[in-house]
Structures are given as structure tokens and as C-alpha cells.
C-alpha positions in Angstrom: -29.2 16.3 -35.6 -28.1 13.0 -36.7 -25.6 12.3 -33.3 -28.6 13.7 -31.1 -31.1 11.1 -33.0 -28.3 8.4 -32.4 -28.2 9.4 -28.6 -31.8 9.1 -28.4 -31.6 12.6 -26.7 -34.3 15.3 -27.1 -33.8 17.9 -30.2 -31.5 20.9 -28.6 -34.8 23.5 -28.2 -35.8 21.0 -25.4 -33.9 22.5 -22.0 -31.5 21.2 -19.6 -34.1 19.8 -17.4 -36.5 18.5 -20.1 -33.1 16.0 -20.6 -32.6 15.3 -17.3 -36.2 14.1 -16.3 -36.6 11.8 -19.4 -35.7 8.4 -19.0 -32.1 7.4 -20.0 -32.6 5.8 -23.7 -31.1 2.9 -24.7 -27.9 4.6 -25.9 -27.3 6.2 -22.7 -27.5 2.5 -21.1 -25.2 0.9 -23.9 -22.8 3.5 -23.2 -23.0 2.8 -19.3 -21.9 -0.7 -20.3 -19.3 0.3 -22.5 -17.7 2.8 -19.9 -18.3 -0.1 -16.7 -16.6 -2.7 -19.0 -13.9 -0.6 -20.1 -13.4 1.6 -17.3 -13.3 -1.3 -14.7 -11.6 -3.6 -16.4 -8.0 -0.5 -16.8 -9.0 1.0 -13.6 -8.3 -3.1 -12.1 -5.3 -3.3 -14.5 -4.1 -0.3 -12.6 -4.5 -1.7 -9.5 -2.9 -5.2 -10.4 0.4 -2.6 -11.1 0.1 -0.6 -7.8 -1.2 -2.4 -5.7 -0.7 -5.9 -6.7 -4.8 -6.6 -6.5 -6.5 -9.2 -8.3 -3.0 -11.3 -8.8 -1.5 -8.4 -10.2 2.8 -8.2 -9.5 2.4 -4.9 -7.6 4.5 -1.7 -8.0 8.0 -3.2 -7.0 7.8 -6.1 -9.5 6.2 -3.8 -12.3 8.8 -1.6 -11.8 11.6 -3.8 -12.7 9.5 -4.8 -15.8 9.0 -0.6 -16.5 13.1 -0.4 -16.2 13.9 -3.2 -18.1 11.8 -1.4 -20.6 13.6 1.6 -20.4 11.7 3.7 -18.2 14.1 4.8 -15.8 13.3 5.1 -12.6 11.1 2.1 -13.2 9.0 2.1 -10.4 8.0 5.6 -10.8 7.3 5.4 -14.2 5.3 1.9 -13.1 3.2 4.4 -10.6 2.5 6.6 -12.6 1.1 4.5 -15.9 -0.7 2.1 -12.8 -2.3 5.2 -11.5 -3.0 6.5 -15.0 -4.8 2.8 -15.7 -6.7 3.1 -12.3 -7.8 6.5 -12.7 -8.6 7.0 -16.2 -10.4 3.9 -15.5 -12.2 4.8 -13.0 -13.3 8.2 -14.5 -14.2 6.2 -17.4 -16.2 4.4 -15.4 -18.3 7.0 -13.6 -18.4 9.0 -16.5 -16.6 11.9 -14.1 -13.7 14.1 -16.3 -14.3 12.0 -19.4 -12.0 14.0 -21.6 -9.4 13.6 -18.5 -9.9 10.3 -18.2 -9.4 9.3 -22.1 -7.1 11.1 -22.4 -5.0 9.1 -19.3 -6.1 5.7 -21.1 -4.9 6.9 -24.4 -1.6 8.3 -23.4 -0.9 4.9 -21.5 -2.0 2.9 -24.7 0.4 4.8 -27.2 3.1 3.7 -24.5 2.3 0.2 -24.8 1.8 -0.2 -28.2 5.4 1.7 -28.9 7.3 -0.2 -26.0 5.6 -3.2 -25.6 3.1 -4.9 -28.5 3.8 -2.9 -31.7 7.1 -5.1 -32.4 4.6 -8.0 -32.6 2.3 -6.9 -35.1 -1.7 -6.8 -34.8 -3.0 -9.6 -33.2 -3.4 -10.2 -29.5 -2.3 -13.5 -29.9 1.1 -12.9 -30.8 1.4 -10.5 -28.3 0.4 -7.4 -30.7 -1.4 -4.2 -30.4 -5.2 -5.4 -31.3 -5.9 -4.6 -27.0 -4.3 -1.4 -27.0 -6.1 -0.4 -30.0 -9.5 -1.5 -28.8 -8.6 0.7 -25.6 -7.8 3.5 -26.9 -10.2 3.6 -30.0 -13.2 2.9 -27.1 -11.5 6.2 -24.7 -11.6 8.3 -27.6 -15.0 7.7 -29.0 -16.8 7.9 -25.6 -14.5 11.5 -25.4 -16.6 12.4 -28.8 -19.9 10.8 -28.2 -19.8 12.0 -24.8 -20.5 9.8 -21.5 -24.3 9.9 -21.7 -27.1 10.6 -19.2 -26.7 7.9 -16.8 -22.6 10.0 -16.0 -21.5 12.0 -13.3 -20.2 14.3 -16.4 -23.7 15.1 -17.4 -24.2 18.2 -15.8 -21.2 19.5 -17.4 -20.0 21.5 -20.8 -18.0 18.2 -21.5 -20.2 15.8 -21.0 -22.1 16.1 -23.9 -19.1 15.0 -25.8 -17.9 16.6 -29.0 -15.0 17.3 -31.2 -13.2 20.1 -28.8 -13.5 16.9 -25.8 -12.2 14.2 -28.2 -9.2 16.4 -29.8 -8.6 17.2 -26.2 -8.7 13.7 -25.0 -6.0 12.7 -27.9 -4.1 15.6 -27.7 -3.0 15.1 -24.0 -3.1 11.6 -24.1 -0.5 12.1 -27.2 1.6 14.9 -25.6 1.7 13.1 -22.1 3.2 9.4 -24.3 5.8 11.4 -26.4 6.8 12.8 -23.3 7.3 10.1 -21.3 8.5 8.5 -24.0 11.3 10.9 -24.9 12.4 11.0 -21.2 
């Protein structure tokens, strides 16, 4: 009862459709602006990879950075965390495969922090991990809480958020790092 009260959504006796003719509350909105926010802002970090958009390198120069990471071949590991950026983003965004789409941001987030910020510590400043944590912390809890009402996921199992969609949405994302990471 207490993460329905939270949501502002009706108590569960109240049907499918009672929920979907209300008007969204203002949970549902806050979490439209935390999935826009978040979800545009990686999906256009993925494109500055890719596709070199909004005075990003593109995939050729971000896959010389990826290999002189260690991610060999560089450009297709480049493509592949670019694409996972975009469209985890992007899902984030429309609230569409939420679990799916935290679960992209996370794994790509565990693979920054390990190869990239967690040699500098916490802060963003000194080139630490305090981003990638905020990322993946925000993925993760809109995976629990759910997308809300105003999602493409609402009509959906998983869109009502839980702890099966947030262990999901860790698990993969955690699988699909150590295994990139181990390659």
C-alpha cells in the first residue's frame, strides 16, 4: 500500500481501466521528467558515439578511444556501448521495455565506472564515478518504481515496476558488463 499511495495510483481493487481514465498524478509526471531527462540526455550520448551528433567524435574516433581502453575490436565494442546508450536511452525515455532499457544503461555504467572513472575516485570533478552512479542508481529505481502512467510500458506486466523488473534490470545489466568486460 505504501508504494501505491507514493504513486498516487488507485488502491489495487480499482481495475485496469479505472487507472487508465484517472488523470496521471503528480508522480506519474515527476517520473515523466525523470525518464525525459535521463533517457534523452544517454540516448544523445549514444548518438554523439555512433553517430557523431551533437559534437560527439562519432564511431571511428570512439573506437580508438574503446581500443586504447582495451576493448578490442574497438569500434565494435564502441557500437555496441553507443547503441546501448541510445537505446536504453531511448526506452527510458518512452517508458517502452523499461527493465530492457535499465538494464542497457546499467550494464554500460558498470563498464565505465571499471574502465574509465573508478581509478579517480567519487567526484565528477576529478573525473570519478559520481555520473555513472547517478545513471545507474536513476535506471534501476525507475526499473522498481516502474515507468508510470504517462509510459508506453503501462499496459504491460512490467510496467508497474517491482522487484522481479528491478533484479531483472541489474542482473542483465551486470551479466552483460562482466561479459564484456572479461572478453
Amino acid at each position: 500500500m505504501f508504494n501505491k499511495h507514493i504513486l498516487n495510483r488507485p488502491a489495487s481493487s480499482a481495475g485496469p481501466a479505472a487507472r487508465s481514465t484517472a488523470a496521471p498524478g503528480a508522480a506519474d509526471v515527476g517520473l515523466l521528467l525523470i525518464r525525459l531527462t535521463f533517457g534523452l540526455l544517454m540516448a544523445a550520448h549514444g548518438a554523439q558515439k555512433v553517430f557523431g551528433l551533437f559534437g560527439g567524435p562519432g564511431l571511428t574516433a570512439t573506437g580508438k578511444g574503446f581500443a586504447a581502453l582495451g576493448y578490442h575490436p574497438g569500434k565494435l565494442f564502441a557500437a555496441i556501448g553507443g547503441l546501448s546508450e541510445l537505446l536504453g536511452g531511448l526506452g527510458l525515455a518512452l517508458g517502452l521495455l523499461t527493465p530492457l532499457a535499465a538494464a542497457a544503461l546499467i550494464g554500460v555504467m558498470i563498464n565505465a565506472m571499471v574502465t574509465v572513472t573508478g581509478a579517480h575516485g567519487l567526484w565528477d570533478t576529478n573525473g570519478g564515478v559520481e555520473y555513472s552512479v547517478c545513471i545507474t542508481v536513476v535506471a534501476l529505481a525507475v526499473a522498481a518504481i516502474g515507468p508510470g502512467r504517462l509510459a508506453a510500458d503501462r499496459f504491460f506486466r512490467w510496467g508497474k515496476g517491482g522487484w522481479k523488473e528491478a533484479a531483472f534490470a541489474l542482473g542483465l545489466g551486470g551479466i552483460a558488463a562482466a561479459i564484456t568486460l572479461s572478453l
